[in-house]
ZAMARGU-4260 file (C-alpha; in steps of 0.2 Angstrom, whole numbers, plus 5000, padded with zeros to 4 digits):
<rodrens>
0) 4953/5177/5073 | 4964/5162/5069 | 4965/5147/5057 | 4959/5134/5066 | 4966/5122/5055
5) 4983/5129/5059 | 4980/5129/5077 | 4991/5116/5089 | 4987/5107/5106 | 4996/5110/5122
10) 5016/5107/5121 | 5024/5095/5127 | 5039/5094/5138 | 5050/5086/5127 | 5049/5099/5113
15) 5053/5094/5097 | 5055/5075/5103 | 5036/5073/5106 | 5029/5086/5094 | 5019/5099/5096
20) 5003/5091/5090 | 4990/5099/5077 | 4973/5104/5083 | 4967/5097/5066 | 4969/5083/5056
25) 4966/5074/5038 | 4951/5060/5037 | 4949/5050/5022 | 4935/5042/5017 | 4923/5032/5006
30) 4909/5040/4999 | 4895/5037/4987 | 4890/5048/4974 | 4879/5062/4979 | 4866/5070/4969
35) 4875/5082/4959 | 4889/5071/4957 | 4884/5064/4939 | 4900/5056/4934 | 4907/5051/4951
40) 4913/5034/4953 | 4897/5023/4964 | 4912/5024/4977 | 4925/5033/4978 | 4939/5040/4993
45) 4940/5059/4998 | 4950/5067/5009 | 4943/5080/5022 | 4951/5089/5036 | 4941/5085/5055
50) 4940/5100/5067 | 4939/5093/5083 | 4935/5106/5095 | 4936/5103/5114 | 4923/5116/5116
55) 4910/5129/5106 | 4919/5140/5092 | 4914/5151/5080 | 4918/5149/5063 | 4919/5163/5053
60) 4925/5159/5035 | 4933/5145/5024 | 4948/5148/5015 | 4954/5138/4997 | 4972/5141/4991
65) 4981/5130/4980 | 4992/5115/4987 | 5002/5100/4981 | 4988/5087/4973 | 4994/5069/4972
70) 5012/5066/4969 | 5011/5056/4953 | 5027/5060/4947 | 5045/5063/4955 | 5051/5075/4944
75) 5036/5088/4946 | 5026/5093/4959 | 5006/5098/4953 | 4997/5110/4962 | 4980/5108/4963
80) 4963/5116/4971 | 4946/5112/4977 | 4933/5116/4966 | 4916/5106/4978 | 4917/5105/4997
85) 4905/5103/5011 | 4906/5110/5027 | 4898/5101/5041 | 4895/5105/5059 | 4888/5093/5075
90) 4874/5098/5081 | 4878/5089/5097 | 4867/5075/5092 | 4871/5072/5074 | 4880/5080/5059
95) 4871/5093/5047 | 4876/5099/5030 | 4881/5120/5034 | 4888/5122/5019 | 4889/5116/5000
100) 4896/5120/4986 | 4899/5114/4969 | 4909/5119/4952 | 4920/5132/4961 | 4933/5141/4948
105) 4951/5132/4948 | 4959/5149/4951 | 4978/5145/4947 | 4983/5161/4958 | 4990/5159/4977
110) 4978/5172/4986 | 4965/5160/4995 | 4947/5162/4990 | 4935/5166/5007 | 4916/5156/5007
115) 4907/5167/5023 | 4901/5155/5034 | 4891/5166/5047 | 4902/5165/5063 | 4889/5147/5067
120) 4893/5143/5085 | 4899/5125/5083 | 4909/5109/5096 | 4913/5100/5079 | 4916/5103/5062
125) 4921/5092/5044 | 4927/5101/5029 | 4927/5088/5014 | 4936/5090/4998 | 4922/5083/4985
130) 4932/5087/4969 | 4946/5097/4962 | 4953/5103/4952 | 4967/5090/4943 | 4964/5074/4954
135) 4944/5075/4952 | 4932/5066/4961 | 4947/5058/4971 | 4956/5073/4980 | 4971/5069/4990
140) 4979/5070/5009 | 4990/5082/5002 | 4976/5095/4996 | 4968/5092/5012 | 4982/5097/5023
145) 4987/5113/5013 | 4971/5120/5004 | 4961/5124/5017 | 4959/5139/5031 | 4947/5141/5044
150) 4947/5157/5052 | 4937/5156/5067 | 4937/5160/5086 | 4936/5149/5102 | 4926/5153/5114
155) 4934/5143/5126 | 4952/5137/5131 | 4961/5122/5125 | 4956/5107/5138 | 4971/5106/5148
160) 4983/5091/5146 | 4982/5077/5160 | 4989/5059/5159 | 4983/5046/5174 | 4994/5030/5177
165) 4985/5014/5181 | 4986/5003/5201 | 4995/4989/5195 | 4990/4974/5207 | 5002/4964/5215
170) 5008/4949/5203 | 4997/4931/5209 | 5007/4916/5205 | 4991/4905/5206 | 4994/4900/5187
175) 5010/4893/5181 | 5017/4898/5165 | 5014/4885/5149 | 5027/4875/5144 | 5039/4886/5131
180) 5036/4903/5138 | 5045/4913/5152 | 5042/4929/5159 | 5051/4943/5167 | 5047/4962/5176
185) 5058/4977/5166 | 5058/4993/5164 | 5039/4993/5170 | 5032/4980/5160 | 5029/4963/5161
190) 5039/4954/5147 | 5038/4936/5139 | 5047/4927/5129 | 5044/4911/5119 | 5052/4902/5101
195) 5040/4912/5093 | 5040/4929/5099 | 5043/4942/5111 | 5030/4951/5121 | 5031/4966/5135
200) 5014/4974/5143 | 5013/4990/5151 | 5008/4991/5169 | 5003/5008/5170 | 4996/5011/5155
205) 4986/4997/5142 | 4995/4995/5131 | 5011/4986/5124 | 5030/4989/5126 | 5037/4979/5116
210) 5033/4967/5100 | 5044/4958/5094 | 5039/4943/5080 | 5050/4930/5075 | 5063/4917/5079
215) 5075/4923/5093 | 5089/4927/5080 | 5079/4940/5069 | 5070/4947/5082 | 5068/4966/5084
220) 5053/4979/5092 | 5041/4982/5079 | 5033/4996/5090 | 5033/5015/5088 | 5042/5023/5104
225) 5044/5040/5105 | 5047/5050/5120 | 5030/5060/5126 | 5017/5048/5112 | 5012/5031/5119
230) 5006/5024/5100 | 4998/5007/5110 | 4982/5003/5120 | 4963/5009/5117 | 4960/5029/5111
235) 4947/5040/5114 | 4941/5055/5108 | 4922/5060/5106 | 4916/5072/5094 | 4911/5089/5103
240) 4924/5088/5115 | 4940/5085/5122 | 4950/5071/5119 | 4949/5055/5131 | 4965/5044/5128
245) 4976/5050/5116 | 4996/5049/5111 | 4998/5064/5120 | 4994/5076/5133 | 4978/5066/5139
250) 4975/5048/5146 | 4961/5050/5157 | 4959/5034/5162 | 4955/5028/5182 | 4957/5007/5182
255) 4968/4994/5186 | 4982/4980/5179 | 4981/4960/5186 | 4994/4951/5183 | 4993/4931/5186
260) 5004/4919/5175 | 5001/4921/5158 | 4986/4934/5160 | 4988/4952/5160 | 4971/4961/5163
265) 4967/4979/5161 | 4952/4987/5169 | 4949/5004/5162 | 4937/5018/5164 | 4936/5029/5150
270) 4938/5047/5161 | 4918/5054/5161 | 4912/5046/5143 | 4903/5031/5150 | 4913/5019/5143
275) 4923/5005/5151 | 4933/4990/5145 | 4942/4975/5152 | 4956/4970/5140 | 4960/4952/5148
280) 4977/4946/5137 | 4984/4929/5138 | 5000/4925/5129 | 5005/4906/5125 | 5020/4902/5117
285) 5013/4903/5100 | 4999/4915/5100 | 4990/4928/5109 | 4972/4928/5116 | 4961/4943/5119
290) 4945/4944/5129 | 4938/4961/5125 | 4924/4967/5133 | 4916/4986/5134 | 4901/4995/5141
295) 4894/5009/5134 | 4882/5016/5148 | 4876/5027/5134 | 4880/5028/5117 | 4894/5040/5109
300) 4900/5047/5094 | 4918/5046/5092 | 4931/5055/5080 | 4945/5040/5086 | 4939/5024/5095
305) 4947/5008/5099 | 4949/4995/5110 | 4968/4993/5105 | 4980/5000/5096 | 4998/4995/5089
310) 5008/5008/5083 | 5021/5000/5073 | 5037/5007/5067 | 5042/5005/5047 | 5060/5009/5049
315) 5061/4991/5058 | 5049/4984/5045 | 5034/4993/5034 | 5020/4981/5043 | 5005/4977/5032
320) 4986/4972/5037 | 4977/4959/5022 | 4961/4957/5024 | 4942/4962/5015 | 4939/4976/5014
325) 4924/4988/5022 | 4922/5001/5009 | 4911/5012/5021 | 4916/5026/5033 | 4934/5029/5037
330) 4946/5021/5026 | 4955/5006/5031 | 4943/4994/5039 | 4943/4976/5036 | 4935/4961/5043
335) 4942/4947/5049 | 4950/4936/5048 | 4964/4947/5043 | 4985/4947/5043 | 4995/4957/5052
340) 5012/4954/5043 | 5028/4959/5047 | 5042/4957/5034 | 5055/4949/5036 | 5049/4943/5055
345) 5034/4933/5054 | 5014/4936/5053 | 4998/4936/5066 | 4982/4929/5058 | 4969/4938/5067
350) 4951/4929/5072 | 4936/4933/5081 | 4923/4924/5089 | 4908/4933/5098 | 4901/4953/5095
355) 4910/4959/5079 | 4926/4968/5079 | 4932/4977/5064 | 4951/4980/5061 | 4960/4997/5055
360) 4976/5000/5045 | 4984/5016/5043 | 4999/5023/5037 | 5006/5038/5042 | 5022/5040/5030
365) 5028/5056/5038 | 5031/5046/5053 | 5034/5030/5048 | 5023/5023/5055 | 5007/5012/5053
370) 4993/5007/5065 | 4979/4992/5068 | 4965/4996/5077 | 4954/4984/5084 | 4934/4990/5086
375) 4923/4982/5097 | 4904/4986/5094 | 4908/5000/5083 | 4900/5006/5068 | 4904/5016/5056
380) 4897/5032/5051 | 4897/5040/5034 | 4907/5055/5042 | 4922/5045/5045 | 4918/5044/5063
385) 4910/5030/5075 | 4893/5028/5085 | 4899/5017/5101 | 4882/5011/5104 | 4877/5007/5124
390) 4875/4990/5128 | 4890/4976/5131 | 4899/4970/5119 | 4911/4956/5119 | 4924/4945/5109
395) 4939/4935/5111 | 4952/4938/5099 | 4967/4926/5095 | 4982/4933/5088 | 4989/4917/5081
400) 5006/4917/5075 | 5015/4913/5058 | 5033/4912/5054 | 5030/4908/5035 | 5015/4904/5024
405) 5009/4888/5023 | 5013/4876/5009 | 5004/4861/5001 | 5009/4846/4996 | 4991/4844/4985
410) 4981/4858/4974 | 4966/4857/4983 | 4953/4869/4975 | 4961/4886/4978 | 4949/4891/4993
415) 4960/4884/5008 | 4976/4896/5010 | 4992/4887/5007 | 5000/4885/4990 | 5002/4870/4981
420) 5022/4864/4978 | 5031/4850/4969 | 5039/4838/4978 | 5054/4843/4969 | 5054/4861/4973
425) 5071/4866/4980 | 5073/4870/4998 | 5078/4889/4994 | 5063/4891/4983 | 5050/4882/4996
430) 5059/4895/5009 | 5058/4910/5001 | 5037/4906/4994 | 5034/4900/5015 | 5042/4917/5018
435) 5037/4930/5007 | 5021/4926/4999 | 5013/4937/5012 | 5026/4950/5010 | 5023/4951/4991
440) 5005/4956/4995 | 5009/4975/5002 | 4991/4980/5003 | 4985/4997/5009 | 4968/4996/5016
445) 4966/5014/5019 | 4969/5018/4999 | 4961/5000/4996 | 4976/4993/4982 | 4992/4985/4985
450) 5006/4999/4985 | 5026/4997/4986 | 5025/4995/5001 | 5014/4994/5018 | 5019/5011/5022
455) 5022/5018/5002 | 5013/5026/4989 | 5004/5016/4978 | 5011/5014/4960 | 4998/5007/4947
460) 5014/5003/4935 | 5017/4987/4946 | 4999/4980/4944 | 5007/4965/4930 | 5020/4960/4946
465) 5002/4959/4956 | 4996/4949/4944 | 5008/4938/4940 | 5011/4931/4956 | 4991/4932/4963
470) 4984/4919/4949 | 4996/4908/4956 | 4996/4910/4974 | 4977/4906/4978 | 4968/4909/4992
475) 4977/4921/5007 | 4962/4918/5019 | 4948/4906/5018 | 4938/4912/5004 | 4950/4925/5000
480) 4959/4924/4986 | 4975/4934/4982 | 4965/4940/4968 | 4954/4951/4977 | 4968/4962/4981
485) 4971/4964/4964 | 4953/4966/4961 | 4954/4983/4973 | 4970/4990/4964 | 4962/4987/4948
490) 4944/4995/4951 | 4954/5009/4960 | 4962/5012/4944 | 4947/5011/4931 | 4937/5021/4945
495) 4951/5038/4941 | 4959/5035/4955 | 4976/5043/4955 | 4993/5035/4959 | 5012/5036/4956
500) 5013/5036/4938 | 4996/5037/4935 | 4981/5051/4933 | 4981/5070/4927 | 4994/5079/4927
505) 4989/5097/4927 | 5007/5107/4925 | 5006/5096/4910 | 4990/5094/4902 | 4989/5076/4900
510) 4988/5061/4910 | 5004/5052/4917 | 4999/5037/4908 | 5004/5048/4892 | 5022/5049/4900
515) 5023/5034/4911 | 5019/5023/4895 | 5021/5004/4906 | 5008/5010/4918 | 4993/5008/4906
520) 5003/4992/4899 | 5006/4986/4916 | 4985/4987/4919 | 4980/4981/4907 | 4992/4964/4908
525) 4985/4964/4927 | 4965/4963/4920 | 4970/4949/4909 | 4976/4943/4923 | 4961/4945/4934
530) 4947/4943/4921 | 4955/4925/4917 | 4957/4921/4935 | 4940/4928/4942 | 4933/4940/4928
535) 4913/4938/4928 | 4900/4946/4914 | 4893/4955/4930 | 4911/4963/4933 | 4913/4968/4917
540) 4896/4976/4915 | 4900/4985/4928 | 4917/4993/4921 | 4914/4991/4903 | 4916/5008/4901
545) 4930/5013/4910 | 4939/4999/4902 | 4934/5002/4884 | 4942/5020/4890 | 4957/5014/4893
550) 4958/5006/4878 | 4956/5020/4868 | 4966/5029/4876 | 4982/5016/4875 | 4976/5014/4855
555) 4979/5035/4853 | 4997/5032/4861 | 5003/5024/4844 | 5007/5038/4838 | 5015/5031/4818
560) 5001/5014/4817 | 5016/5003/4819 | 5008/4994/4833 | 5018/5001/4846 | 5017/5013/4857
565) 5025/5030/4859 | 5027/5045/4871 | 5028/5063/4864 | 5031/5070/4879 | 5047/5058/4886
570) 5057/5058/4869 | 5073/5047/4877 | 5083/5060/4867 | 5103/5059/4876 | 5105/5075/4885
575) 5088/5080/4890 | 5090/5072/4905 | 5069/5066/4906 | 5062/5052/4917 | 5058/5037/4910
580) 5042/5029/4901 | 5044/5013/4913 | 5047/5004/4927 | 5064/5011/4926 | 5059/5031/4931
585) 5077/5038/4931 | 5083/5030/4917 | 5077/5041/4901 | 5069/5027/4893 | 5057/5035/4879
590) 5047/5036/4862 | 5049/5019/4857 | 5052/5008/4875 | 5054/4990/4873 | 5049/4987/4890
595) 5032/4992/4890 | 5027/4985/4872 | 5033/4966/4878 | 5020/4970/4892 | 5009/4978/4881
600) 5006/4962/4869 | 5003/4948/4879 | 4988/4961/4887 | 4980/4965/4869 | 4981/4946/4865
605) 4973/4941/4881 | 4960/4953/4882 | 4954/4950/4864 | 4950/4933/4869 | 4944/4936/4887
610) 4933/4953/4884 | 4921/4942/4871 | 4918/4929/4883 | 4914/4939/4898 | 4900/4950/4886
615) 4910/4964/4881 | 4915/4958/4862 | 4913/4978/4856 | 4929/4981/4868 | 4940/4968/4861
620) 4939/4973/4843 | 4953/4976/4834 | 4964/4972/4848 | 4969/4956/4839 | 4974/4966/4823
625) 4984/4977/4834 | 4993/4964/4844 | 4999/4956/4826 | 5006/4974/4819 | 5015/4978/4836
630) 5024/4960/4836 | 5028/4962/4818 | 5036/4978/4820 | 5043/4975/4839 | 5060/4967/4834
635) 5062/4978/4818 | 5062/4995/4828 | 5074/4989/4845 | 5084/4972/4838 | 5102/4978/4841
640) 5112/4970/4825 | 5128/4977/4833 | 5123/4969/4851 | 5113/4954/4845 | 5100/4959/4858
645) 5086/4971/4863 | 5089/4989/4866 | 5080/4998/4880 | 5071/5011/4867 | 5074/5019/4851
650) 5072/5038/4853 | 5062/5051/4844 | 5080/5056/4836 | 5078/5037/4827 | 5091/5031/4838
655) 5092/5016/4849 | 5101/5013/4865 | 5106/4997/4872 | 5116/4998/4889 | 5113/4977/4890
660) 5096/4978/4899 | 5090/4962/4907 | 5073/4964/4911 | 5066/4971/4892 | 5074/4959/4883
665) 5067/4943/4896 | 5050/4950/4894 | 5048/4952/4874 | 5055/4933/4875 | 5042/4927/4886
670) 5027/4937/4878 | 5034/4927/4861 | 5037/4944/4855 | 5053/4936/4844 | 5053/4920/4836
675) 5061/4905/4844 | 5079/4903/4838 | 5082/4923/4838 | 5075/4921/4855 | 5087/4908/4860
680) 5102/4918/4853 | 5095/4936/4862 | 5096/4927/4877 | 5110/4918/4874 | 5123/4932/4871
685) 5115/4941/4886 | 5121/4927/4897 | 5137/4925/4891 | 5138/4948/4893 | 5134/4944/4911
690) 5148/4931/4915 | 5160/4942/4905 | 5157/4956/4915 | 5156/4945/4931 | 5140/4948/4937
695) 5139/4945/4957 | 5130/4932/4964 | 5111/4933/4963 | 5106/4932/4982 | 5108/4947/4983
700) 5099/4953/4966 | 5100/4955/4946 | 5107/4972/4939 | 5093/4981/4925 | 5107/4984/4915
705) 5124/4976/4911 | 5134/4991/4903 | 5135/5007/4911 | 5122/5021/4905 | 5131/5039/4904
710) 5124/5052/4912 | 5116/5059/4896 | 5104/5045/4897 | 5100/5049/4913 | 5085/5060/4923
715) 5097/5073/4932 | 5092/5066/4950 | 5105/5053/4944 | 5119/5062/4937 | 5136/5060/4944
720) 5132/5042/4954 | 5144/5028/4949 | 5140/5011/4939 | 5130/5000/4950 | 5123/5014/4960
725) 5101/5010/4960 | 5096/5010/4942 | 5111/5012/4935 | 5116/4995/4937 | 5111/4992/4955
730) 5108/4973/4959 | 5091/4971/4967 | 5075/4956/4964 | 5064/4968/4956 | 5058/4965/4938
735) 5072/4950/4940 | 5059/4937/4936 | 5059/4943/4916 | 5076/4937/4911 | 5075/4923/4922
740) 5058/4917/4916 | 5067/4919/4899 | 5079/4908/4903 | 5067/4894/4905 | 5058/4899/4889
745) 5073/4896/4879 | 5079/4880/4886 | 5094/4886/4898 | 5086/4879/4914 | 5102/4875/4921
750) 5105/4894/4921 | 5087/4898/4926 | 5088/4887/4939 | 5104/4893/4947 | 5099/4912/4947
755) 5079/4907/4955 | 5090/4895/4968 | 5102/4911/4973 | 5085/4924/4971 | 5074/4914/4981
760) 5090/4911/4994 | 5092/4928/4995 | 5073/4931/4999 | 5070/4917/5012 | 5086/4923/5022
765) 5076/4939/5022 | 5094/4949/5015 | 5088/4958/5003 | 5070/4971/5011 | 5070/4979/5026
770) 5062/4993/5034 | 5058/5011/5028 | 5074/5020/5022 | 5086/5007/5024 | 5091/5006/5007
775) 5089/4987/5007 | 5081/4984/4991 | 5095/4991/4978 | 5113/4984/4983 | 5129/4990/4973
780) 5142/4976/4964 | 5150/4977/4982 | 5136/4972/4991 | 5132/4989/4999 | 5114/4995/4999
785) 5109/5008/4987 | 5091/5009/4987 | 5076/5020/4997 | 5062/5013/5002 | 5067/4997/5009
790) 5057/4986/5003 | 5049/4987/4985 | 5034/4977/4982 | 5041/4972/4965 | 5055/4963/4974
795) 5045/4948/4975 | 5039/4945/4957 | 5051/4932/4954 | 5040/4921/4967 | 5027/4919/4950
800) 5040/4912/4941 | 5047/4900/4956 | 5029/4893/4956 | 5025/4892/4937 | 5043/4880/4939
805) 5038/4871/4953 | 5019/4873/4958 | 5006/4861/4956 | 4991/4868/4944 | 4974/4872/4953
810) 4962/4884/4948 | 4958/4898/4959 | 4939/4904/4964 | 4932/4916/4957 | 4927/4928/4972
815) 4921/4946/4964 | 4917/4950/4983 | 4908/4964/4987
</rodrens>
């Protein structure tokens, strides 16, 4: 016998350089609460492992061990286990249910636990994680891929591998080129070229070579090329059998490629499946057109289906796809229209006309990589896979291009995209909204919220910077406000859906929002936010509960009744070397952290008026009370009398420390956690710390802290890294636009101005994110880049305050979607 799960396809030639690819893989997808499930969200996301067998097997037994669960939290790793699963098999014309069980014991042990599953003869199989045993009705990718074995036998060999090359056609000349695009033959593809972009097609394979957005000067390939994996073109693999078109090992494809002018056609036929396409592209010099057509002579179930596929590399830029999302099936569909956005390099903005074609994102974070996936006549099945039904089905696809959002110089009502500028915006600031307005958005359709960053995890302590800048951006799409993005984040949230800094922690025994202390804050700021914007009676109805939860459960964190809110389990005792209960994670911010009470009260005093009016008037009381005690006692527990400002947090030793941090002190002033002229002198003395200590030019980012913090204040990950090194200091855009927004509160909007004039600068010129890893996000005094991920979602918060300054008012529809 042999795990099944374990068990890897054929290996390539290239060793190591291709990868030896898994027989298995993970599948997550939205479900609906099933009889038995009282308590489940309506909707939720599980994560199953698909067997896709290239021929009968028998499956013998399933094994549960304990695995990683979701990483909530970087300084401890929670192992979790399943506790319901369902095993189901295809019957070759549909799936059935073989096994399920429910309310399994959480044994804690390493020694799997074996469910018999009478050696069935089966082609296919589907093994969903309904609930475990820390992350609960949503169990994660990584459970999936480590909790599970399936011992089984194949009765059968691996198909063998087989990869056929297309006839490419002589080129025809019979069409001349448009004006503003030239083409060229290289190193087998054909490659064009216009002001706007950079485009190469395969000849002997569908699919692209080469993408590259952007003005000439910025331009690089967005693609995912590895030796041995072609990412691009349609994929196929049925259920029950081997795979048709795939990365690797198999292209069983028989066709041909046209070339004439500006038209690159693909004739294909899908090996023996009975399906066919004709992928007909045009390029222009500022879009591209797609005539997709397919023939289903009968119809087909398919684990992976698509007409087209980009596979798009994040070390270049973490690409993103926004869009509305289809909570059904496999996770990550959208409709259209949709962007494809690339940061840094520009945006597609995806329509359809004719039969209806769904888009995919994924991301694949081991890889960095992410894909889109264009379905033609494809449905969805509750399974996570697709019924291809027969028939033809046809739509034409343009692929317009963007190089920056658009702008307006009128409000207009909110449901036409563009944002709504003063004429007396500054050029950096109208650059960097044109810019980056898309790039703030980093959505994750296949996790359904926004995330740090297309190709992240997804951190719930950065719902406010959401917020903040989606009540005033309006609509992205037509009818689609940035809201609803926000709207998906949020219900994920209330629905128990975890995140990075947020849900159970099971080594622990409480939930991160216990620890993480801005994460509940951060939420609740981002509700105000969205009830004000959107919020309907219907909406609340629906999450009364869930919200009235969370309440509670902030209330119980003040820990003394002052009004603020504490953590017992990060103390911010020196020397203990704890993460931190904010933003700032490797910072030991604790007990008593300023920074999440100034986000804290502008959400209690928001919500107390919102909560009434939209029927929920039991939620919001008391809120107002507790709003009033935690601003009388906020300046009394972190004013600084030797400083003159705000210290970071006053630990459970009583003590406070104050390393000159910008961004706590700019948010108690704009929540009006201080009264006006201590306000005035906070920020004042701040300012004139930051030019005594020379602080570099902004463009390239606002240091957290102005002092150095030691060592003994830090989480150990830190220890040992110099002044100006990431959180210690390091310059970067994130959380900037609190002291700056301060500075406009307070009447110093020559100083506002010039820092949001050199931010935004630094954020149009695209200096500042880049792709996965490249450290762009942080930068040293020096200018050197000292960050990870590249590009951090939060990076782009000062754009609300750039258009609180300078955008015109207009009121957003409200849009609860679906």
């Amino acid at each position: 016998m042999t795990d099944l799960l374990a068990l890897r396809d054929h290996e390539p030639p290239m060793g190591d350089t291709a990868g030896h690819q898994p027989f298995a893989f993970g599948r997550a997808l939205w479900t609906e609460r099933l009889p038995g499930e009282a308590g489940a969200p309506a909707r939720r996301i599980i994560h199953a492992r698909a067997v896709p067998l290239h021929a009968p097997a028998r499956l013998h037994r399933l094994g549960l061990r304990t695995a990683p669960g979701h990483h909530k939290c970087g300084s401890h790793v929670d192992l979790d286990r399943v506790t319901a699963f369902r095993v189901l098999v295809w019957d070759g014309t549909a799936w059935r249910v073989h096994r399920d069980e429910r309310d399994l014991p959480a044994a804690t042990d390493a020694a799997p636990a074996w469910y018999d599953l009478g050696s069935i003869e089966a082609r296919a199989a589907l093994i969903e994680i309904r609930r475990c045993a820390i992350d609960g009705w949503w169990p994660s990718w990584n459970l999936a891929a480590g909790g599970l074995m399936l011992e089984g036998e194949l009765l059968e060999p691996l198909a063998p591998p087989g990869e056929q090359l297309l006839q490419p056609a002589p080129a025809r000349t019979t069409t001349p080129l448009p004006a503003g695009l030239s083409s060229e033959r290289t190193d087998g593809a054909l490659r064009f070229r216009s002001a706007h972009f950079d485009v190469a097609f395969c000849l002997n394979r569908a699919g692209l070579a080469r993408l590259a957005p952007g003005a000439p000067e910025r331009r690089a390939d967005v693609l995912r090329h590895n030796p041995g994996l072609f990412f691009q073109g349609p994929q196929l693999h049925p259920v029950g059998s081997a795979p048709v078109v795939q990365p690797a090992l198999r292209n069983h494809v028989t066709g041909t490629t046209t070339v004439d002018g500006n038209r690159v056609v693909y004739e294909l036929t899908l090996g023996t499946s009975g399906q066919h396409y004709r992928l007909a592209w045009e390029v222009w010099p500022d879009r591209l057109v797609l005539e997709a057509e397919r023939h289903g002579e009968r119809p087909l179930r398919a684990w992976r289906s698509c007409a087209w596929m980009l596979g798009l590399d994040c070390t270049v830029t973490p690409a993103h796809a926004i869009g509305r999302l289809v909570r059904s099936g496999e996770t990550g569909l959208l409709d259209l229209p949709a962007w494809l956005h690339f940061p840094g390099h520009g945006s597609f903005l995806l329509e359809a006309s004719g039969d209806e074609v769904l888009l995919r994102s994924d991301a694949f974070r081991p890889l960095d990589m992410t894909t889109l996936e264009l379905k033609l006549g494809e449905v969805p099945r509750p399974e996570g896979d697709y019924l291809l039904p027969a028939g033809r089905f046809h739509s034409r696809l343009t692929w317009h291009f963007s190089d920056a959002f658009p702008v307006r110089d009128t409000a207009g009502t909110g449901d036409e995209p563009g944002l709504p500028l003063r004429d007396d915006a500054p050029a950096e600031v109208v650059r960097a909204i044109r810019r980056c307005t898309l790039t703030a958005f980093t959505f994750r359709p296949d996790t359904a919220t926004l995330s740090n960053n297309g190709a992240s995890i997804h951190c719930p302590i950065c719902m406010d910077n959401w917020s903040a800048i989606a009540r005033r951006a309006g609509s992205l799409l037509p009818g689609f406000p940035a809201m609803e993005l926000v709207r998906y984040s949020l219900e994920r949230w209330l629905d128990g859906g975890p995140g990075y800094t947020s849900g159970y922690l099971g080594y622990a025994g409480h939930a991160a929002e216990d620890e993480y202390l801005m994460t509940g804050a951060a939420c609740l700021l981002g509700l105000a936010d969205f009830l004000e914007a959107a919020g309907t009676p219907a909406w609340v109805a629906c999450y009364r509960e869930p919200i009235r939860q969370q309440l509670d459960a902030m209330r119980a964190r003040d820990l003394d009744g002052d009004g603020l809110v504490e953590s017992p389990y990060r103390t911010g005792v020196s020397g203990t070397g704890q993460w931190s209960t904010c933003w700032f994670d490797v910072v030991s911010f604790g007990w008593k952290d300023a920074f999440t009470n100034a986000l804290l009260y502008p959400a209690l005093v928001r919500l107390a008026g919102l909560l009434p009016r939209l029927g929920a008037a039991e939620e919001a009381e008391g809120l107002e009370a507790w709003a009033a005690r935690l601003r009388a006692h906020f300046a009394p527990a972190f004013y600084n009398e030797a400083t003159g400002w705000l210290a970071g947090w006053r630990c459970r030793e009583d003590r406070l420390h104050d390393y000159a941090f910008l961004p706590p002190n700019g948010a108690a002033v704009c929540a009006g956690l201080l009264d006006d002229d201590l306000a005035r002198d906070v920020i004042r003395r701040l300012w004139k710390e930051a030019r005594r200590r020379n602080l570099p030019d902004a463009y390239l980012g606002l240091p957290g802290n102005l002092w150095p913090i030691p060592d003994d204040d830090l989480a150990g990950i830190m220890h040992g890294y110099p002044f100006g090194f990431y959180q210690n200091g390091g310059r970067t855009h994130a959380q900037s636009r609190h002291f700056v927004g301060a500075l406009y509160r307070v009447g110093m909007r020559q100083e506002a101005e010039t820092l949001l004039r050199r931010l935004c600068a630094g954020l149009a010129d695209a200096a500042v994110f880049g792709g996965c890893r490249s450290g762009r996000d942080w930068r040293y005094w020096d200018d050197r880049p000292c960050g990870y991920e590249g590009l951090l979602t939060d990076q782009f918060g000062i754009l609300a305050v750039a258009l609180d300054v300078f955008g015109r008012d207009f009121a957003p529809s409200p849009d609860p979607g679906r």
